[in-house]
N, C-alpha and C positions, 0 to 999 in steps of 0.2 A: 310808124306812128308813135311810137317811144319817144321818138326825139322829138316829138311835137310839144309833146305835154309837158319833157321833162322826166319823166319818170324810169327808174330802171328797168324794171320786168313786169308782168302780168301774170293774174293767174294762178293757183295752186301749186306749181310746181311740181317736183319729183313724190307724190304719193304712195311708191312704193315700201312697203315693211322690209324695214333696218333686220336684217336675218341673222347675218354672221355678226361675231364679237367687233372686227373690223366695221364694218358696217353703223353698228351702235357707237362706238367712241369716235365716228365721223359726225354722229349726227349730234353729240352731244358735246364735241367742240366748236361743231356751227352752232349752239344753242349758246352757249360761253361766250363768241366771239360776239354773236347778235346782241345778248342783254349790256353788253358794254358799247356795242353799238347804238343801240336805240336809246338815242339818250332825245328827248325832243325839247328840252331846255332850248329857253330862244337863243342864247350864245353860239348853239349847234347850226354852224353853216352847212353843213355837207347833209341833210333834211332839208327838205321841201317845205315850205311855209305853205303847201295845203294839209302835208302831216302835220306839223303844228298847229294848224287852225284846228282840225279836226280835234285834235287831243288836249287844246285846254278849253274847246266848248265853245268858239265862235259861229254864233250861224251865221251872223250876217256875213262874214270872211268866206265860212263856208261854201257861201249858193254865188257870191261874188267868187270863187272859184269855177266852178259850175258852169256858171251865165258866160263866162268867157271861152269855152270849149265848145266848137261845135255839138250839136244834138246826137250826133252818130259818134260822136266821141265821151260821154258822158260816163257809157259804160266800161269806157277802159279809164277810166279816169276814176269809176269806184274800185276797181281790180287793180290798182297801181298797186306795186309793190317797194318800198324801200326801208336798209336795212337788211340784216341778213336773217333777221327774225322773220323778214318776207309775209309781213300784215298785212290785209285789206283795212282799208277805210274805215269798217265797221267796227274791228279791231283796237286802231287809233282812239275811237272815241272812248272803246270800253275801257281803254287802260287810263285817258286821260280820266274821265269821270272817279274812274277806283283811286288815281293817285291826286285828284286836285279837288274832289268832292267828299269825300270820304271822313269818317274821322278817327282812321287809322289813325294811332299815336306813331307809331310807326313810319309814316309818311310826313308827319305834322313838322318838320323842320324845312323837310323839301316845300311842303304849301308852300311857307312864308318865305322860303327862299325866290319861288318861283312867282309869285305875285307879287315882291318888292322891282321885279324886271319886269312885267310883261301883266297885261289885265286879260287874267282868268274871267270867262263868261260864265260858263258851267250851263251853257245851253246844249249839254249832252244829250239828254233825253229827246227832246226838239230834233238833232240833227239828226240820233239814229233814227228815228222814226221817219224823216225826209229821204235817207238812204236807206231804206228797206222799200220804202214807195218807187223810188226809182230806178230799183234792181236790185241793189247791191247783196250781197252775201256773205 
């Protein structure tokens, strides 16, 4: 079912506590690799253009993702994972909102970099609320 959607994995993943020293510096080089990872700038091919809808606030992109997955597919579809930072959906939205909505100074050069490519919606609030309605977690 992966390969239907497009998506890499599903799911939570490995939830077990990082115990040993090994352990922790595995889990904090996959946290390294992912933040340079997860970059969802539109230039970023190797992200899903439902990550990206989700993360700069498109609903209508959104539910037009949605509406094209069968109905028994919906919920793997809020569970898609990609990235090694391995986010749900719900995720996406929160971090596009914090970086595209915000008035971080801190962020304020990404905005304008990011809205001179691509039209930020900022209907975050909207989508998470349609992805909590429909399972998602």
């Amino acid at each position: 079912m992966a390969q239907d959607l497009g998506m890499g994995s599903y799911g939570d993943g490995d939830q077990s506590p990082a115990i040993t020293s090994e352990d922790k510096a595995g889990v904090l080089l996959q946290w390294e690799a992912g933040v340079k990872d997860y970059n969802p700038h539109p230039s970023n091919t190797r992200l899903s253009m439902w990550l990206k809808d989700l993360w700069r606030g498109d609903y209508q992109a959104v539910m037009g993702h949605i509406d094209k997955v069968k109905k028994e597919q919906v919920s793997q579809l809020l569970e898609s994972r990609e990235s090694l930072l391995n986010m749900s959906a719900v995720f996406h939205v929160i971090v596009g909102a914090k970086d595209l909505c915000g008035e971080n100074q801190e962020c304020r050069d990404y905005r304008l970099q990011v809205n001179r490519v691509t039209e930020v919606k900022n209907d975050h609030q909207k989508i998470l609320g349609k992805l909590i309605e429909l399972g998602a977690n």
